[in-house]
N, C-alpha and C positions, 0 to 999 in steps of 0.2 A: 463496821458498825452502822456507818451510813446506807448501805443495802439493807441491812436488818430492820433498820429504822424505818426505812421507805417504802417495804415491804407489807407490812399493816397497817400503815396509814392510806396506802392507795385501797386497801381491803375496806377500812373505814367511810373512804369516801366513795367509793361503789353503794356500800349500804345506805346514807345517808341521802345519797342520791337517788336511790330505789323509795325510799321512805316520801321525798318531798316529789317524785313524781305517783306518787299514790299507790304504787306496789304492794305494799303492806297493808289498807286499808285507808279509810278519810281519816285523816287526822284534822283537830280546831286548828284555824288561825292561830292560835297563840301558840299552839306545837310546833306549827310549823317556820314560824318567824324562830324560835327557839332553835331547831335541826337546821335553818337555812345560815346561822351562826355560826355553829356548829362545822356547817361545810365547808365555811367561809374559812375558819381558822384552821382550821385543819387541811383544808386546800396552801396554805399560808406556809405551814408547818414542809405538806412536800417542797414546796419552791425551796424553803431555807435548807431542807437537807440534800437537796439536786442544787444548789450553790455551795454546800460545804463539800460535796463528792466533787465537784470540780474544782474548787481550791484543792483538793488534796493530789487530784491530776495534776495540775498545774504545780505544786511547788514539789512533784516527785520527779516532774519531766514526763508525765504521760500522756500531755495534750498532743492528741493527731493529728497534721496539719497537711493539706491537701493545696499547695502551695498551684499559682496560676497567673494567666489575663485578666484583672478581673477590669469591668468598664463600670467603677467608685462614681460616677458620675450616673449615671443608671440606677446602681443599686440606692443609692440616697434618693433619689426623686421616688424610687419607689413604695421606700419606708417613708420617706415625708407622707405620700399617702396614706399609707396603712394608718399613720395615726393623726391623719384628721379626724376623725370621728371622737377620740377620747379629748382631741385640743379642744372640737368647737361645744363637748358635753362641759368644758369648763370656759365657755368663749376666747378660749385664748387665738389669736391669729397666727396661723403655721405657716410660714410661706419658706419656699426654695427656689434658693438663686441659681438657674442654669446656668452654664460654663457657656461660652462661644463653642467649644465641642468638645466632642467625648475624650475623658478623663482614663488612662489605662492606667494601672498600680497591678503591684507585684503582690498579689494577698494569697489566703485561705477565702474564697468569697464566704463561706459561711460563718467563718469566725470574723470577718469584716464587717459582715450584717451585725453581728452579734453585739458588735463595740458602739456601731451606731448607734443600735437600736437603745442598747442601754442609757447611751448618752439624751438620746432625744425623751425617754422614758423617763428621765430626771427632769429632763425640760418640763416635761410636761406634768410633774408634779409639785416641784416647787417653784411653778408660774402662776401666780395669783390669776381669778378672773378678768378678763381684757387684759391682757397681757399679750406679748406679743414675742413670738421663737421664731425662726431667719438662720434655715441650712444656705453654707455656702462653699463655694470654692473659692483655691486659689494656690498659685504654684511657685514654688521655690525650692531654686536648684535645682534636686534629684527628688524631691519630694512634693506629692500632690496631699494640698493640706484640705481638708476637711474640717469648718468653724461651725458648730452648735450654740448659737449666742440665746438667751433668754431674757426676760425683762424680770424674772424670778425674784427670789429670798436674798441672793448674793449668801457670798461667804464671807467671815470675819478674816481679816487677815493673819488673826492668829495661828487661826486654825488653816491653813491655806497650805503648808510647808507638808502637814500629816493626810491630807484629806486622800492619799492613791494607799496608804498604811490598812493592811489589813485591822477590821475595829480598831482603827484610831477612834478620837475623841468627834473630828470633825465629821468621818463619815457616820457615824454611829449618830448622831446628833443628826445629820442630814436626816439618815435614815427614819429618826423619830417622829421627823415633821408631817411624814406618812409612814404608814408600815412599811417599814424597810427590812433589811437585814447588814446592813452595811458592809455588805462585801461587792456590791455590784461596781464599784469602781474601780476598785481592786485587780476584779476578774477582768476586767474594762483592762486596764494596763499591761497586765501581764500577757494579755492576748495580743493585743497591739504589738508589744514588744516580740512577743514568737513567733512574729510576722514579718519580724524586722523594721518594725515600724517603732512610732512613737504616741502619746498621749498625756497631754498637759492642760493645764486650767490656765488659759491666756490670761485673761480677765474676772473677774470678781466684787462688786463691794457691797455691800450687803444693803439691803431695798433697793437696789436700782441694778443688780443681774449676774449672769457670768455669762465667761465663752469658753468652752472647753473646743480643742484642738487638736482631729485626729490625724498626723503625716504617714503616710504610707508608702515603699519607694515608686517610683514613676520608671515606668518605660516607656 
């Protein structure tokens, strides 16, 4: 169903896209603020249904995992960069704490990116302006841990126990603070884990931040 779904809305957003770069004809400012909407949610819609086709990988056993060296100390400085730009579009301060030296873990590097990425994605959505996010490292045991702290929303303690629960109440709510779909943490853990890794909320309290924590095994 998920194919079928995704199938005509990437069709829809080809056309709509033709439309607002002028293909079809000039259209008014007010048309076009109306189709650039239009793309917007419907751009929205593909993401939600390429999140639910990977929940359905994942809870069948069909995630393919391309296990390796990966140097987690690299790949985080990297994405810390990539999303400078969306931190400093809301002033928040991005900063990464380098390791004394390189970090090696036992991962999928692409499903490793993928965890961070989500996690820092969060960072940076519910961090109020001047706020301030702090990638780190640090190591224990057999596992090289990965800290995402933010100066964010924080979570209710309540809600803290459900927040990895597919649409529980806490990610769903997260999710609403911006367009979400509240499966990204979700997808967040269970990769982790098919990595043999782990993924937890250190810390949390609501107006002053969280620290989610990703371990992954070390060699």
């Amino acid at each position: 169903m998920s194919h079928e779904l995704r199938t005509p809305m990437t069709g829809v957003k080809g056309y709509l896209s033709m439309i607002l770069e002028g293909d079809a004809g000039p259209i008014s400012d007010e048309v076009k603020e109306f189709v650039a909407q239009a793309y917007v949610a419907n751009d929205r819609l593909i993401r939600l249904v390429e999140k639910m086709m990977k929940v359905a990988r994942i809870q069948e056993g069909k995630i393919t995992l391309k296990m390796g060296r990966v140097n987690i100390s690299r790949e985080a400085k990297i994405i810390v960069s990539d999303f400078q730009i969306p931190a400093k579009e809301k002033k928040i301060t991005l900063t990464y704490q380098p390791s004394p030296a390189d970090l090696w873990v036992k991962a999928d590097p692409d499903r490793a990116r993928e965890v961070l990425m989500n996690l820092l994605s969060n960072a940076v959505k519910f961090t109020p302006e001047g706020g301030q996010i702090t990638v780190s490292h640090r190591q224990q045991n057999s596992w090289v841990i990965t800290d995402v702290a933010d100066t964010g929303i924080g979570i209710k303690r309540e809600d803290q126990n459900r927040l990895f629960e597919i649409f529980s109440k806490a990610n769903l709510s997260l999710a609403g603070q911006e367009k979400g779909t509240g499966l990204g943490l979700y997808v967040a853990k269970r990769l982790a884990e098919a990595q043999g890794g782990k993924l937890w909320l250190e810390y949390s309290e609501p107006g002053r931040g969280s620290t989610f924590s990703l371990a992954l095994p070390k060699i």
